[in-house]
C-alpha positions in Angstrom: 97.1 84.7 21.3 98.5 81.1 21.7 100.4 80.0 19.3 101.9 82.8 17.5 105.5 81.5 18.0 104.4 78.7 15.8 102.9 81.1 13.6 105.9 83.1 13.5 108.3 80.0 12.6 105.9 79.2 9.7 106.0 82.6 7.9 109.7 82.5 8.3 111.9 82.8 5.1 108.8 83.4 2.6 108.9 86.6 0.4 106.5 89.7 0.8 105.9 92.0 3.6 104.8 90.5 6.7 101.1 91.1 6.5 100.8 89.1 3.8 101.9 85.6 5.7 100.9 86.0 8.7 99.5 88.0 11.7 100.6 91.4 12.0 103.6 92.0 14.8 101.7 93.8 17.4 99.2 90.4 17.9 102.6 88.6 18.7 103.6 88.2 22.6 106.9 88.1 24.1 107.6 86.1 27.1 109.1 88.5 29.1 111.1 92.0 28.8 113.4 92.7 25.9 115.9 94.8 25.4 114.0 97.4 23.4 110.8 95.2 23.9 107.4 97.6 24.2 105.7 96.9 27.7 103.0 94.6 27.5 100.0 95.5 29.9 96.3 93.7 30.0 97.5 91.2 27.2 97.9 94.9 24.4 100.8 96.4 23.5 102.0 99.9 24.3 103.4 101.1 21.0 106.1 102.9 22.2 108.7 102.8 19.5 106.6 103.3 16.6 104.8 106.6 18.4 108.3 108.1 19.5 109.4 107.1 16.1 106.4 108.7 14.1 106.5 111.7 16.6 110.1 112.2 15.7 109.2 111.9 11.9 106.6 114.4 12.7 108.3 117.4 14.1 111.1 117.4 12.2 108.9 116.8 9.2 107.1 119.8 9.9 110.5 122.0 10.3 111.1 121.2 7.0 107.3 121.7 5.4 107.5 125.1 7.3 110.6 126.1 5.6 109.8 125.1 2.1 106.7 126.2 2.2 108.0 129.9 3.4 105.5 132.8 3.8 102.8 131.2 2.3 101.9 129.7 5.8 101.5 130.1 9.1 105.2 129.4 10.9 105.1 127.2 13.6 104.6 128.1 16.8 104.4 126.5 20.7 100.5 126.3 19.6 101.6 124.4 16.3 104.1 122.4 18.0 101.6 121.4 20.8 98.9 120.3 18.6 101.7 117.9 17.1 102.8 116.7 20.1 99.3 115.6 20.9 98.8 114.2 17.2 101.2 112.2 17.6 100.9 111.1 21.5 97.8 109.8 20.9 98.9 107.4 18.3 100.2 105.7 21.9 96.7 104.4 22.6 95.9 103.3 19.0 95.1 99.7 20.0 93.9 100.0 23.1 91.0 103.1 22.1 91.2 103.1 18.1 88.3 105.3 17.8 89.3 107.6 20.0 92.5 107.6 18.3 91.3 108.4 14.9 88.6 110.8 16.2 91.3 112.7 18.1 94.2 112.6 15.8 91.9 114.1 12.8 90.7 116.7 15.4 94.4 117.7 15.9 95.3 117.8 12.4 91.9 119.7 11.5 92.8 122.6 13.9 96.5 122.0 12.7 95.2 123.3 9.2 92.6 125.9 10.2 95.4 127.6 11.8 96.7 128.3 8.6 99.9 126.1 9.6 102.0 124.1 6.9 101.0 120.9 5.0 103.3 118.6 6.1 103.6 115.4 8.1 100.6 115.9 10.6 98.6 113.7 7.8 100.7 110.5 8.8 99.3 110.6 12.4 96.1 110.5 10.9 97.1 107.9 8.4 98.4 105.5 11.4 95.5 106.4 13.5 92.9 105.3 10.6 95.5 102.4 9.4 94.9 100.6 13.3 90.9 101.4 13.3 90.6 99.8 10.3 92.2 96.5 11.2 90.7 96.6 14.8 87.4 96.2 12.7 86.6 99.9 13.6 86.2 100.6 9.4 82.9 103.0 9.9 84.8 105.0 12.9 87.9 105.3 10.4 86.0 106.2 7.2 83.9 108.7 9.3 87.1 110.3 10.7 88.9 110.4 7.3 85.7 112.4 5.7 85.4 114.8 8.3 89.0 115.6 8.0 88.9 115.9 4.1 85.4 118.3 4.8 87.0 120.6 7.0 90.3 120.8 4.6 87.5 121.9 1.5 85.8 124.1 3.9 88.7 125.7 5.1 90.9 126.2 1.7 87.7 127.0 -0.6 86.0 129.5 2.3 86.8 129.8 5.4 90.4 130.9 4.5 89.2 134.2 4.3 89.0 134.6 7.7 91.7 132.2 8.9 95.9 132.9 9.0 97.4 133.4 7.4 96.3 136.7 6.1 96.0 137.3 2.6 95.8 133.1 2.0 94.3 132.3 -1.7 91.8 129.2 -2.2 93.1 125.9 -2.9 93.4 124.2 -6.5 91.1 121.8 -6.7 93.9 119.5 -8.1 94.7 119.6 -4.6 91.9 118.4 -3.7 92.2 115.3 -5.9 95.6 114.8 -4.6 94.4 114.5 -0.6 91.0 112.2 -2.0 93.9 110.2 -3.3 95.9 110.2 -0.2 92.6 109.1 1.6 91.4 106.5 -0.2 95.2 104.8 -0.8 94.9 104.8 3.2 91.7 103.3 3.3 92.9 100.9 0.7 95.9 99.8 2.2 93.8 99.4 5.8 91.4 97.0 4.1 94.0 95.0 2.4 95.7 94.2 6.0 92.1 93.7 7.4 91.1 91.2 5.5 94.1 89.3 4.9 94.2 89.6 9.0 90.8 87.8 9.0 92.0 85.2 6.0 95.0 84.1 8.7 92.3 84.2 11.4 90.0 81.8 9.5 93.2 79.6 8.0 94.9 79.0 11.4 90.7 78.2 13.1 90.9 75.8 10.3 94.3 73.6 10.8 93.3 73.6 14.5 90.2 72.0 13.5 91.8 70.0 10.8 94.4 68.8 13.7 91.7 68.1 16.2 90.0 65.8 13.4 93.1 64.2 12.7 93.3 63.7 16.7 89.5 62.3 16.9 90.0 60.0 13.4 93.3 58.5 15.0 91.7 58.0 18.8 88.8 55.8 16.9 91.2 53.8 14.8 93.0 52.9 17.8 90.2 52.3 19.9 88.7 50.2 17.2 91.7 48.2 16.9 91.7 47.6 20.4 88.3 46.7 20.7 88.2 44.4 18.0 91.6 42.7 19.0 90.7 42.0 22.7 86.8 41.3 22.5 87.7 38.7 20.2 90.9 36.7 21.9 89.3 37.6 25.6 85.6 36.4 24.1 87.8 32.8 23.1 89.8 32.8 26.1 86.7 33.1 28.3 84.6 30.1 26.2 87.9 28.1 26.7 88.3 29.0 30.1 85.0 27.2 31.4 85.4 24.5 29.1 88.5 24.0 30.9 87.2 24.1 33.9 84.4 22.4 33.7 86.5 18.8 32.2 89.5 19.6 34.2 88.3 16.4 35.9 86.3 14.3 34.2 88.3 15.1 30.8 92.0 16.3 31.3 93.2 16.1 27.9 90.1 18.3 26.8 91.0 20.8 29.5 94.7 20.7 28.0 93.5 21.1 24.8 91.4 24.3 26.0 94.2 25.9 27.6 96.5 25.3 24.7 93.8 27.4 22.9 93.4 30.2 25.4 97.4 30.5 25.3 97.1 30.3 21.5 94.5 33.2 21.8 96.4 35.2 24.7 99.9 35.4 22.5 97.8 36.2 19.2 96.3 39.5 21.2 99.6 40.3 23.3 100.9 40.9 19.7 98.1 42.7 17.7 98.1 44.8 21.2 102.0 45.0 20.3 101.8 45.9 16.7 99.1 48.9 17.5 101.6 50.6 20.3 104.4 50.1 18.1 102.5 52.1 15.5 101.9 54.9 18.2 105.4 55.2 19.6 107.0 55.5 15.7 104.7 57.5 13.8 105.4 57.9 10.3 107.0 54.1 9.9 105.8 51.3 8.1 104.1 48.6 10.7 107.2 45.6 11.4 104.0 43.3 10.8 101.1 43.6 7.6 97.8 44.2 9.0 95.7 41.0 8.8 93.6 40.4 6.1 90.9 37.9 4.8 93.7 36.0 4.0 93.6 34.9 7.7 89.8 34.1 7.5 91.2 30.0 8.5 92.4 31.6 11.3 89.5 33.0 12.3 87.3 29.6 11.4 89.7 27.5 13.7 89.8 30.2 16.7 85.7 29.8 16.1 85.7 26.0 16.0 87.7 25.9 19.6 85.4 27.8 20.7 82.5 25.6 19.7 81.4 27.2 16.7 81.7 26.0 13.5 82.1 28.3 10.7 80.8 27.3 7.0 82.7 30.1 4.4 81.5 30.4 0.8 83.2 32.5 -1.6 86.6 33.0 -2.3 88.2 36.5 -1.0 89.4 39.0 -3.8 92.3 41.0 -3.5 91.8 43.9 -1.4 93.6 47.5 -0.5 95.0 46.8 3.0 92.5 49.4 4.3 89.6 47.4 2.9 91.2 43.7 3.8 92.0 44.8 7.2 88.4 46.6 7.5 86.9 43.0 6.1 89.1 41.0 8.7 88.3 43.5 11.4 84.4 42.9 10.2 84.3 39.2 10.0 85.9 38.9 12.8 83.6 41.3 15.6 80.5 39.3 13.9 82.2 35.2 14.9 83.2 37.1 18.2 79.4 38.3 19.0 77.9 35.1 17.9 80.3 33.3 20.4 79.7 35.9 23.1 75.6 36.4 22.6 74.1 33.6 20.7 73.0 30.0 21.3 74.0 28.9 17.9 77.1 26.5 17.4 77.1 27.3 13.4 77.5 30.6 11.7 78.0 31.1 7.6 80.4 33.5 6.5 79.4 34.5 2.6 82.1 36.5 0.2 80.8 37.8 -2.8 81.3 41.0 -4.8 79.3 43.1 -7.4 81.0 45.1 -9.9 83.4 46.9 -7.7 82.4 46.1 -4.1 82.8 43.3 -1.9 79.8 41.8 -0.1 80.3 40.5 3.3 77.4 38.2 4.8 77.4 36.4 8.3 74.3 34.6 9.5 74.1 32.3 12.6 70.8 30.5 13.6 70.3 31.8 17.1 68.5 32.0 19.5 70.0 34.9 21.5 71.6 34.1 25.2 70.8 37.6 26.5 69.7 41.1 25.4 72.8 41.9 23.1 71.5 39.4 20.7 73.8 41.0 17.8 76.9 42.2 19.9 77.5 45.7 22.6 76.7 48.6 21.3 80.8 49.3 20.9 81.6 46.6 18.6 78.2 47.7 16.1 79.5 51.0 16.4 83.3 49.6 15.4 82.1 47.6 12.4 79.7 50.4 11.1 82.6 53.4 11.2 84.5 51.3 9.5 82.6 50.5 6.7 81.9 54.1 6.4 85.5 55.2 6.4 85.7 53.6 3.1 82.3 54.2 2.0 80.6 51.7 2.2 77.7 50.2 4.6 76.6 48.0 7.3 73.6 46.1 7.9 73.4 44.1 11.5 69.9 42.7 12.6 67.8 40.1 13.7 66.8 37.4 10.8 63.1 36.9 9.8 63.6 33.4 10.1 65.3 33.6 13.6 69.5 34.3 14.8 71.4 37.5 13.5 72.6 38.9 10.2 75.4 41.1 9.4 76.1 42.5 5.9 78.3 44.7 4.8 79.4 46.3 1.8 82.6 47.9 1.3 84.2 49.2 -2.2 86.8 47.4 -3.5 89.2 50.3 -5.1 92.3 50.3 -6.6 93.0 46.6 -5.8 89.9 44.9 -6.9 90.9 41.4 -7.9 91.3 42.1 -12.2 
């Protein structure tokens, strides 16, 4: 029963009776006694209220049915009274045993009118009883209980009245009979249409859970790619540099300077991608303070490279993008330099834009051969590259070459802002 107060707070202020917008009041806990509040025990409601009220509405009902309805009936006695009482008590247990309930409440109102007693109110018992079977899910125990009723009502105003008070009783119209089919099946009808829209608010709130756990999941992969793609890069450069610097520190100082100018370069570039990503989380809902990089910071990337060691060749002008699909591109281009830096032999790589009607076709080759068992990358960057191509729709091919060295291509839709 979590989250009903949330529940509660959503149905608030919208027209139509209750069990039209939301779950029905008995499914909603309370903290803690109220004032008024029914007792809560083993996580079910005691209905006490509504059975006092109903048992109320029942016996003083009943006064009055007995009175109109004069000598043509049996008056009430303690017997009558009794059988009321226990009507109506049992509606105390109506979530708890709703079969029970219905079973028994029916049984009371069945001897209630072979006794020959008034029509009167006794029939709401059974109404409430079969009302809370029915939207327990108990529909065959309800339906069951509500035929019996109506078969002992024919049998007892069409033949056993004879022999049953009061004396002298005549058989019933059968417009009567129409009219208590009527009560029936509006009960039965009403029931249902609580039950299922129960279930619909069952199945709608099972849904934005798992629409918000989604949500949760899409957003904990973004960010992790982000990361991912953010650090392996800078830390991949800022590791190359790192030995170069050490290694000339001696023999070459100003090389060594040069390295460590690169790896700060690198180091202050991540410390603010890193930034921009936590500012995102800590404000959500506001526009990023920075754009999200693009291909339009492909020279970027070819100069980081060439520090590294690793000249880049790029052919093909970039188009302009959605900022999903730019940043997605970037995001692309760059895991693929990274991995060749970080798992190849190969001091060249080719980076190839292209597009076809409306997609863009990203191509990055490097010659090889492999310096360890990751030849194209760990398993985390593939993964990166390929759910972000797929977010858009599009693909990702990453493999060996035939002729030798590493291939990715991808292609990702171009949208909205393809280049007109």
């Amino acid at each position: 029963m979590a989250g009903m107060d949330e529940e509660r707070t959503h149905g608030r202020g919208r027209p139509g009776p209750w069990w039209w917008h939301g779950p029905p009041p008995w499914h909603r806990h309370r903290e803690g006694p109220q004032a008024g509040a029914e007792v809560v025990s083993g996580g079910v409601r005691w209905p006490w209220r509504s059975t006092v009220l109903v048992t109320v509405l029942v016996l003083v009902g009943s006064n009055f049915a007995a009175h109109a309805q004069g000598s043509g009936r049996a008056p009430l006695d303690a017997y009558a009274r009794v059988l009321l009482l226990v009507a109506s008590g049992l509606l105390l247990w109506r979530w708890r045993r709703p079969v029970t309930v219905v079973f028994g409440t029916a049984a009371a109102a069945a001897l209630y009118l072979g006794a020959g007693y008034p029509y009167g109110p006794v029939f709401l018992t059974v109404a409430v009883a079969c009302f809370a079977a029915v939207v327990a899910g108990h529909r065959r125990a309800a339906w069951t209980a509500l035929g019996l009723l109506w078969a002992v009502h024919l049998l007892v105003a069409h033949w056993l009245y004879r022999w049953l008070p009061p004396a002298g009783d005549d058989p019933a119209s059968f417009g009567q009979e129409i009219v208590v089919a009527g009560w029936a099946l509006a009960i039965v009808a009403v029931a249902e249409l609580v039950r299922i829209r129960r279930e619909q608010w069952s199945r709608e709130r099972a849904e934005r859970a798992h629409a918000a756990r989604r949500r949760a999941d899409e957003e904990r992969l973004r960010i992790a790619r982000e990361l991912h793609d953010v650090l392996a890069h800078s830390l991949s450069l800022i590791n190359v540099q790192s030995g170069v610097g050490l290694a000339l520190l001696d023999s070459d100082p100003e090389q060594a300077r040069t390295a460590l100018t690169t790896i700060k370069a690198a180091s202050k570039e991540a410390l603010g991608e890193v930034r921009q990503v936590l500012d995102s989380l800590r404000a959500p809902g506001e526009a990023p303070r920075t754009p999200a990089p693009g291909l339009d910071r492909l020279p970027e990337l070819v100069e980081q490279a060439a520090r590294a060691g690793l000249a880049v060749e790029v052919t093909g002008e970039p188009p302009r993008l959605p900022p999903h699909t730019d940043l997605a591109a970037f995001r692309i281009v760059q895991e693929a330099l990274t991995n060749v830096v970080r798992h190849s032999g190969s001091r060249h790589a080719r980076v190839r834009l292209g597009r076809d009607g409306g997609t863009l076709r990203l191509r990055i080759d490097d010659d090889g051969p492999a310096t360890g068992a990751e030849a194209g990358g760990s398993g985390n960057g593939l993964a990166g590259m390929r759910e972000r191509a797929a977010a858009l729709g599009g693909t990702i091919e990453a493999g060996p070459r035939p002729g030798g060295g590493f291939r990715v291509f991808a292609v990702l839709p171009m949208g909205a802002g393809e280049d007109r």
